[in-house]
N, C-alpha and C positions, 0 to 999 in steps of 0.2 A: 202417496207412499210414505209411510209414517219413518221416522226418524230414531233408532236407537244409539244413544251413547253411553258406552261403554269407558270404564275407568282404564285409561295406559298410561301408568307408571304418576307422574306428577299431575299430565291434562287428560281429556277425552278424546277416546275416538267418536265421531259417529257411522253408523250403520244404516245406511240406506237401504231398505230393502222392502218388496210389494207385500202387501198383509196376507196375499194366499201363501207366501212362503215362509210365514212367521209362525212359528211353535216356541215362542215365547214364554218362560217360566219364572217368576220370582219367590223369594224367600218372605212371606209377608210375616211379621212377627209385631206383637201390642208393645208398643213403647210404654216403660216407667216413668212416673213425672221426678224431677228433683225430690220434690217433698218424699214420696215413696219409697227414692231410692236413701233419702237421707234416712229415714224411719227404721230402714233395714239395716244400715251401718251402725245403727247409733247400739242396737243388741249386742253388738260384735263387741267382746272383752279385750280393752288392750293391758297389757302388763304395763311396771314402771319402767322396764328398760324394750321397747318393741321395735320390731324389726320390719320394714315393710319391703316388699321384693317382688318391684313388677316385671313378669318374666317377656314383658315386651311394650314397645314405648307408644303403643294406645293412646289416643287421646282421650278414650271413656276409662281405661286402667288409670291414665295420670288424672283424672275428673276423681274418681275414686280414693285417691293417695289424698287427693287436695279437701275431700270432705273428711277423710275419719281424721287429717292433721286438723281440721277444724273442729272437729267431734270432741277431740282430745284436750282443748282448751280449757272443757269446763272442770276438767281433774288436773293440778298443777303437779302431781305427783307422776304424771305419765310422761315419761321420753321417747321421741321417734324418731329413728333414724331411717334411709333408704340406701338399700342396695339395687344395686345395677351390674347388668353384663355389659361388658368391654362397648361393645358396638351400639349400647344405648347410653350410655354412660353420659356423654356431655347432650343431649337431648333430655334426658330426664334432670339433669343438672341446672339444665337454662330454667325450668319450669320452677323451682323451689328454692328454697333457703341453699346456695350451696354447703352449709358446714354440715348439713342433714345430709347425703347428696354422697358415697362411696364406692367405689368400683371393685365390684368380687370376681373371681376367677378359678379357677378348677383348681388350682395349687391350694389355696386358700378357703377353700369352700366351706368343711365343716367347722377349721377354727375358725372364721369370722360368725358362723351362727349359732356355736355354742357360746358366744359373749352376752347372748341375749335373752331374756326372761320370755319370751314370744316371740315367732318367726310366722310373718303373715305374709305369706304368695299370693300374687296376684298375679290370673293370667282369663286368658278369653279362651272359652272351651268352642271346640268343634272339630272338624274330621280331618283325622289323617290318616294317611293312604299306609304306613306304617304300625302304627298302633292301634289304627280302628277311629282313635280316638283323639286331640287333641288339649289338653291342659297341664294344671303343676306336674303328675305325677311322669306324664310322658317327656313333657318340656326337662326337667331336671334332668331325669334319667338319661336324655339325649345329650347333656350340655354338661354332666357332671358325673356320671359312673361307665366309662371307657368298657371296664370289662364286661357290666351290663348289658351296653352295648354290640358288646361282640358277642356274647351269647344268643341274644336277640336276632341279630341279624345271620349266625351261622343255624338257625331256627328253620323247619323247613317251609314254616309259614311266607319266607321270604320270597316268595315265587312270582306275586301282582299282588296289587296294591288290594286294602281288607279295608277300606276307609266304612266307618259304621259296624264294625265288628266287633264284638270281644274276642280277640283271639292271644293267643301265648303271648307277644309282646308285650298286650295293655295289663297283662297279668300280672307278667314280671317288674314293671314298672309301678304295679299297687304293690304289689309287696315291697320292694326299696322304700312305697311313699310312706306305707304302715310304719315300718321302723325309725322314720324319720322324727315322729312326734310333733309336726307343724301343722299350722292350721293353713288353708289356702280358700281364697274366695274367686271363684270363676265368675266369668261376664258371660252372658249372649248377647252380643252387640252389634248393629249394621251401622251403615252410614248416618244414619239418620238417630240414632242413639241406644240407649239399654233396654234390655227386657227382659232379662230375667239375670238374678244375682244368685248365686249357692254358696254355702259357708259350711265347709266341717272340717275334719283332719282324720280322715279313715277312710279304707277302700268302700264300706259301704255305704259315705255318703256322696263318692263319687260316682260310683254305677247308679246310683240314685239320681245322680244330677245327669249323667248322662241319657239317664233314659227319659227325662222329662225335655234335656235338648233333643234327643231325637225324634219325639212326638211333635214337636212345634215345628221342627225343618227338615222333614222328610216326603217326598213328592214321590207319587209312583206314577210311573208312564212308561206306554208302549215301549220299547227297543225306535232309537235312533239311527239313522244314516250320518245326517250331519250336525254336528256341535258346535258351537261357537263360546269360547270360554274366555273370559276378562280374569284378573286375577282376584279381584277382590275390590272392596274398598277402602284398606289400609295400607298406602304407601309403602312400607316395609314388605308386603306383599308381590312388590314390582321390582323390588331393588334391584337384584340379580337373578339368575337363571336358576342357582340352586333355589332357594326361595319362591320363585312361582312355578315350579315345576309340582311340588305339591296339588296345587290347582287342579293342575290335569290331570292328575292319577285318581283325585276325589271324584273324578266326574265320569270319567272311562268307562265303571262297568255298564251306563246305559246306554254304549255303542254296539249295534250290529254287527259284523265280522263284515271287515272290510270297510268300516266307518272310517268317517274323517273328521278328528276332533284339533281345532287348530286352536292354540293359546295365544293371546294376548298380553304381551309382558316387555315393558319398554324394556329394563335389567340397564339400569344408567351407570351399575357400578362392576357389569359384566356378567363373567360367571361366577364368582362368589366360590369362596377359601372352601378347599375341599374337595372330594371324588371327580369332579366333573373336570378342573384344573388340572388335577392329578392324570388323569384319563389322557388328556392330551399334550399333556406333555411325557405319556411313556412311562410313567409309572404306575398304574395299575392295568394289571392284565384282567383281561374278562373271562379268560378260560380260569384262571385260578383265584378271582373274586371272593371264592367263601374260606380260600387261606388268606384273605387280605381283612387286618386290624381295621375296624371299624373308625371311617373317618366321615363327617359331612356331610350327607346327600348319595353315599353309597349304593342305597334302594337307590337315587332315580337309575344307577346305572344296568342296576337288576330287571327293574322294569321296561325299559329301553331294550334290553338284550330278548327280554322274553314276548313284547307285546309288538314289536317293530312291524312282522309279520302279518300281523292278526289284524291292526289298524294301521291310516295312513294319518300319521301323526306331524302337524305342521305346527308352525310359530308363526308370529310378528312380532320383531323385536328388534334393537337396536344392536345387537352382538351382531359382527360379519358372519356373511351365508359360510365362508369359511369353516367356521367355528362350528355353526349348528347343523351345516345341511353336509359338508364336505364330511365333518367330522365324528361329531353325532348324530346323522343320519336324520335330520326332521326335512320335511319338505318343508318349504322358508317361501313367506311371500312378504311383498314391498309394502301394502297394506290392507286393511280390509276390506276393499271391494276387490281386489285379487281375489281374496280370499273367499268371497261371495260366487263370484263369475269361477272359479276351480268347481266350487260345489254343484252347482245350477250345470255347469256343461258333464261333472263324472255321474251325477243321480238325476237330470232330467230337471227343464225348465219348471215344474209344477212343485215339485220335493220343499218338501219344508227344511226349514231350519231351525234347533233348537239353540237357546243363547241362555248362558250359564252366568250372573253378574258378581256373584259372592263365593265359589266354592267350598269356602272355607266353613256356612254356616247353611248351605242345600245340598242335601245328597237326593239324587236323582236312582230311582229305584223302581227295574224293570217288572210290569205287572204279570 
C-alpha cells in the first residue's frame, strides 16, 4: 500500500491508500540551475534609484531579491530598496539589510512608487479561480484598486471559478497593469525550485508568459468522482481558510456532478480578514452579494452559494466543524483516512481517487 504525503499547513499528512485506488497526478516541470537563473537576472536593467516588490514571501521570490541585490554590486551607482505588504512585511525584513526592508499599503501605494526610477514586482504566476490567471497584474489589482475590484466582481463572469482562462477580469487587470509603467518578473516555481522566469512591463508579455505557464502545467483527464486536494507547497498557502480556498476552486471543474472534492488546509491563523469573517458574523448577505463592495475572498462566497449543490464539498482543517460545516456548509472530516473511507463507501470499494499536491501550478482539464 504505497504511502502519499501531502503538505498540511507547517507538516505532512500521510495518505495511505491501495494502488488500484490511486489516480495519482503531478505537476512535473525542469528545474533552473542557480547559474541559469543567475544569467537571466543579470539582462534585467536596474535604475539608480530601483524598487523591488515581492508580492508574496516565497522562498524562490526572496532567492530572487537576494541575487539581483547581488547583481547590483558590480554598478555602485544602483540603489535598492524593498517593499512589502503589511502581512509579509517582517518576514521579508528578517531575510535582508532591514534599512532596505519598507512596508506599503493601499493609502500609500502610488506615492511610495512614484519616488522611484524603477518598480520591479515580483510575484509567482499561476491559476486563479478569479482571474483565470494569477501574478503582478491580478495580485495588485486585488490588493490595490478597490473600485477595480468591484467592477470585476459585479461582472457576470462572476458565476464559478474560470481558473486558466482569459476572461473579463484578467482583462481588466492588464489594462490597470498597462498604465502602470512597471516592470514585473514572474516565477514557475514548486517545492523543489524554479523553472521558468518571464520579465516584461505590458499585457503582451504577460499573456505571453502565461501561455508558455499553461503548456508546461496543464493535464487533461477523464471527469473525476473523487479529489483529494493539499493546498500547495508554500506555507502561505495553508495560513487561513480564505487563502486555501483558492485551491479548491482551481481544481473543481474536473469533478463529475456530484463529486467530492475535499481540501486539505491546516488555516493555523483561522479564516483570514475578510468576506468569510464577515459572512459569519452577520454582515454580508448572500441574497444581495453583488450590491456588496468588494472585500477579501468575496468569490469564495459566490462559489459556495452556487456549487454547494452541484458537489459535495469537504475540508480537513483545524477551524471548528462549527465554523465550516455548521456555517459554511462544507462537509468536515477529522482526518484523511475519514476522508478516504467517505469516498470508498459513497463511490464504491474499487473507485479511484485523484490527488491534487500543488493547485496553484496544475490545472486539471477535462478531456
Amino acid at each position: 500500500m504505497p504511502e502519499i504525503w501531502l503538505v498540511y499547513g507547517s507538516t505532512h499528512v500521510v495518505l495511505d491508500i491501495k494502488q488500484e485506488n490511486l489516480l495519482q497526478f503531478k505537476s512535473e516541470v525542469n528545474l533552473m540551475s542557480d547559474e541559469n537563473i543567475r544569467s537571466i537576472l543579470t539582462d534585467i536593467k536596474l535604475a539608480k534609484k530601483t524598487l523591488l516588490f515581492p508580492l508574496s514571501s516565497s522562498k524562490y521570490i526572496l532567492k530572487i531579491i537576494s541575487l539581483l541585490i547581488d547583481i547590483s554590486k558590480s554598478d555602485s551607482t544602483i540603489e535598492i530598496e524593498i517593499g512589502a505588504f503589511s502581512n509579509d512585511f517582517l518576514h521579508i525584513k528578517s531575510h535582508f539589510d532591514r534599512n532596505r526592508v519598507f512596508q506599503i499599503d493601499k493609502k500609500d501605494f502610488y506615492e511610495k512608487i512614484n519616488k522611484f526610477d524603477n518598480v520591479v514586482f515580483i510575484s509567482k504566476i499561476g491559476y486563479d479561480p478569479l482571474f483565470g490567471f494569477s501574478g503582478t497584474p491580478s495580485i495588485i489589482t486585488r490588493n490595490f484598486k478597490n473600485d477595480l475590484m468591484n467592477d470585476i466582481f459585479n461582472s457576470n463572469e462572476i458565476i464559478s471559478p474560470i481558473s486558466g482562462q482569459i476572461g473579463e477580469p484578467l482583462k481588466m487587470a492588464l489594462e490597470f497593469y498597462e498604465k502602470l509603467s512597471i516592470h514585473s518578473i514572474e516565477i514557475l516555481s514548486n517545492q523543489y525550485g524554479i523553472s521558468r522566469i518571464y520579465y516584461g512591463n505590458n499585457s503582451k508579455f504577460f499573456k505571453e508568459a502565461i501561455s508558455d505557464f499553461k503548456s508546461n502545467t496543464i493535464l487533461n483527464i477523464d471527469e473525476q468522482k473523487s479529489l483529494i486536494i493539499s493546498s500547495g507547497s508554500e506555507f502561505d498557502n495553508h495560513m487561513t481558510l480564505n487563502d486555501s480556498l483558492y485551491s479548491l476552486w482551481n481544481s473543481i471543474g474536473v469533478l463529475k456532478k456530484q463529486g467530492t472534492a475535499v481540501l486539505l488546509a491546516e488555516n493555523s491563523h483561522g479564516l483570514g480578514d475578510g468576506a468569510l469573517t464577515m459572512y459569519l458574523e452577520g454582515r454580508v448577505n448572500l441574497s444581495e452579494i453583488k450590491k456588496t463592495s468588494y472585500v477579501n475572498g468575496l468569490e469564495h462566497l459566490v462559489y459556495l452559494e452556487n456549487l454547494k449543490d452541484e458537489y459535495y464539498l469537504g475540508l480537513v482543517s483545524s477551524i471548528p466543524f462549527y465554523y465550516t460545516k455548521t456555517k459554511l456548509g462544507f462537509n468536515t472530516y477529522n482526518n484523511v483516512k475519514e476522508v478516504l473511507e467517505n469516498m470508498m463507501s459513497r463511490y464504491g470499494k474499487s473507485s479511484k481517487v485523484m490527488i491534487c499536491p500543488d493547485p496553484s501550478i496544475t490545472l486539471f482539464i477535462k478531456k
